[in-house]
N, C-alpha and C positions, 0 to 999 in steps of 0.2 A: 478585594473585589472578586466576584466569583463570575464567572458567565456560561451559559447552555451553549454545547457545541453545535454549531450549524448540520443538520444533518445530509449522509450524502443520498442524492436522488438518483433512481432510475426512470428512466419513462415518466417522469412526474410525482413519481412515489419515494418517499424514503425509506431506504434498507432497512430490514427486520422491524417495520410498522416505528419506525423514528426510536428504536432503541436506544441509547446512550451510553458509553461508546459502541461499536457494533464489533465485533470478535472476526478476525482472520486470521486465517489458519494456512501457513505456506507447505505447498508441494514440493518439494525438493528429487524425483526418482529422474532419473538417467535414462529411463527408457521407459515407454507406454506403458506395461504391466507392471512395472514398480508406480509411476504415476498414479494409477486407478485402484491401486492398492493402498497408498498412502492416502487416496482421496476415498475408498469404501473404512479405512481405519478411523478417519478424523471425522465420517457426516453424522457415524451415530454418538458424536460429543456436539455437535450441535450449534456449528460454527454460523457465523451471519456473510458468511464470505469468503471462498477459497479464492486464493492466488498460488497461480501458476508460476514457478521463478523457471522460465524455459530455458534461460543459460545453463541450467545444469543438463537438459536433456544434450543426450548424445545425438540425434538426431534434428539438429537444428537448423542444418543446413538443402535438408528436403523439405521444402514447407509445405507440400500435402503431408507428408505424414504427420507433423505439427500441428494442423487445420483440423487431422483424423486424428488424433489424439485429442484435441481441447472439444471435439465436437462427443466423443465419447466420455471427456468429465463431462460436459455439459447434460448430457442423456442421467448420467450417474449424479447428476448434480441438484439435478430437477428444478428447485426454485433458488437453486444457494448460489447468489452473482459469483463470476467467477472473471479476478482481475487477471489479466494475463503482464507480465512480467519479464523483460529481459535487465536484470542489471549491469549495466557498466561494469566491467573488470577495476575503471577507474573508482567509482564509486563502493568497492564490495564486491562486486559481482563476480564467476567465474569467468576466464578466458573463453572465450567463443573465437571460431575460424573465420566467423563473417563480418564483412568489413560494416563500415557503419551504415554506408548506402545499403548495401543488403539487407541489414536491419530495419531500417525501414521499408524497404519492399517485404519486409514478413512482414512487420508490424500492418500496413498498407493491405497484406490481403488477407489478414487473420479478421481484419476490421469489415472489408468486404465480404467473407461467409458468414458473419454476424454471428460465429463459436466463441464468441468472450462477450462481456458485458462493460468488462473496464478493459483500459489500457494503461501502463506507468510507463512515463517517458521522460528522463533526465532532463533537467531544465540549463545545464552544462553546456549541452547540443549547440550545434549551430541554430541561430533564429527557423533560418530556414528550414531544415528538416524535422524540429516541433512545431513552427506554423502548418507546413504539408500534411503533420499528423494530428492537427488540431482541424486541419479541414474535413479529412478523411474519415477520420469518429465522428464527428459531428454527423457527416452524410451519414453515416450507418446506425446514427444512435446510439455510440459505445462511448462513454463516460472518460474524460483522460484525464489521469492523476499526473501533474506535473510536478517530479518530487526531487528533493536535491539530499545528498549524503556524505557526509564527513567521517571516517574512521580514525583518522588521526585527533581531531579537537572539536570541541565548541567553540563557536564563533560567538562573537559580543552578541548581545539583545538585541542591537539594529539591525546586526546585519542579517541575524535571520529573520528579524520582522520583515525585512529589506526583499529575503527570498521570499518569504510567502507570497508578499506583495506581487514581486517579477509573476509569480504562477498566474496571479491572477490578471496582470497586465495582458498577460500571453496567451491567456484564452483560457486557462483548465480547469477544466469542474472543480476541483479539488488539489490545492496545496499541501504537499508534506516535505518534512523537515524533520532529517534522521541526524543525532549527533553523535560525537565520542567525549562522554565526561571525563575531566582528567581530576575530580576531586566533586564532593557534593553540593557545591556552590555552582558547581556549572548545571548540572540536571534543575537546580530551581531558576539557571537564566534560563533554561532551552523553556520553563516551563513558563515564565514571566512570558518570552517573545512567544508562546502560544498565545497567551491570554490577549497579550497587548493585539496580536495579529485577530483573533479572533471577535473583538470590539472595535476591529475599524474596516475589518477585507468582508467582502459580499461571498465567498466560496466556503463551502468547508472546507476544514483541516485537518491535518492529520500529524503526530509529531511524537519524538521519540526521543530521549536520551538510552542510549545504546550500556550493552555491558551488565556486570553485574549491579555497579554502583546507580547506576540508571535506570535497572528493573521498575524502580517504584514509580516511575513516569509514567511507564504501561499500564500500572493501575490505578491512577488518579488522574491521569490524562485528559480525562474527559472532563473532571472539576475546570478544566483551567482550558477548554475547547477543543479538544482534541475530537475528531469524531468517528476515529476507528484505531482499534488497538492490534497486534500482531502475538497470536499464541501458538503454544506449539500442541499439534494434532498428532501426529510420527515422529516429525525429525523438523528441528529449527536452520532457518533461514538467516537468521542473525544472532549476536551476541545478547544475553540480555532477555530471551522469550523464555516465559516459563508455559508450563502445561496448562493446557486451556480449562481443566477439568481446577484448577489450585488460581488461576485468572478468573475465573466468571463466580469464584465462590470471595474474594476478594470484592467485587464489582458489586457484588449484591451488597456488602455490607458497606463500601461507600455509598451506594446509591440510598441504604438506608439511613443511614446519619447526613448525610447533605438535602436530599430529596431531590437528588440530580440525577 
């Protein structure tokens, strides 16, 4: 059984006119002029969504200059949402100095200058500090990706149907569900609890088996609900991302044998 991916919304509207999957392209610079560099590299490939992985910036901890940086991709960005992004150290992510409360005081006034369009916020968190930030998008009209990540394994089929589920209990526009295959039976469960998640939750999705062995998730992801993929524009953000230019020429020719 096959199903069309819920698509995600801005303002009422669906990304790149309800595309299928919709292509994002992560920023990974350390500092402002490598950021708007990586991000003038990847717009003329033609991405449907940049995100910002700010754990790498070095400046993380001054959140104007944060604010003046996403507000300068966003100028350079024009119409191309731009999710803003700190990952977990737990999850993937780089080490950052700032505790978790601090983290959400950025997250809380990145939301307030209205210079991002999304937010991704570990669904790990205490209740309380993603309800805070499930109130605080909401008021600003900035979209929150409630996402969970595993590097070490795939979990059974429940239990990530189980996660998607929690995202959407929890308020957030959009579920995802990133994993680590330890063999290629796991990349078709992560892809089964897409499907199954994607024929019974009201959000879009988003979902990933990670790695080399997991690439192919990236590209058929969307057959099986997925509704945004992650490529690489400069430099990747995770294991597993291939070149967005070798991604969208893949995507064309599922989308021509399916009609999805």
């Amino acid at each position: 059984m096959t199903t069309k991916a819920k698509p995600i919304t801005l303002h009422g509207k669906p990304i790149a006119a309800g595309a299928m999957p919709v292509i994002c392209t992560p920023l990974v610079g350390r500092d402002r002029e490598t950021v708007l560099a990586e991000a003038a590299t990847a717009l003329p490939k033609h991405p449907n969504v940049l995100e910002w992985r700010v754990d790498f910036f070095d400046r993380l901890e001054d959140t104007e200059r944060v604010i003046d940086t996403a507000r300068a991709l966003k100028a350079t960005a024009k119409d191309v949402p731009l999710l803003f992004t700190r990952r977990a150290h737990e999850e993937g992510g780089q080490r950052v100095a700032l505790s978790e409360p601090r983290v959400v005081q950025l997250y809380e006034a990145v939301c307030a200058a209205r210079c991002v369009d999304l937010i991704d916020y570990e669904l790990s968190h205490p209740g309380e500090a993603f309800a805070r930030l499930r109130e605080v998008s909401r008021r600003h009209e900035i979209a929150l990706v409630g996402s969970y990540h595993n590097f070490q394994a795939t979990p059974p089929v429940p239990a990530m149907v189980a996660t998607f589920r929690d995202a959407q209990t929890r308020g957030a526009d959009v579920g995802k569900v990133a994993v680590m295959p330890r063999s290629p039976s796991d990349v078709l469960a992560l892809l089964a609890a897409t499907l199954e998640a994607s024929n019974t939750l009201e959000i879009p999705l988003i979902s990933m088996s990670m790695g080399p062995v997991g690439s192919v998730s990236r590209m058929v992801g969307g057959v099986f609900g997925s509704a945004l993929t992650f490529a690489v524009g400069k430099a990747s953000s995770a294991p597993g991302q291939v070149p967005i230019e070798d991604l969208r020429a893949v995507l064309a020719a599922v989308h021509r044998a399916t009609g999805m």
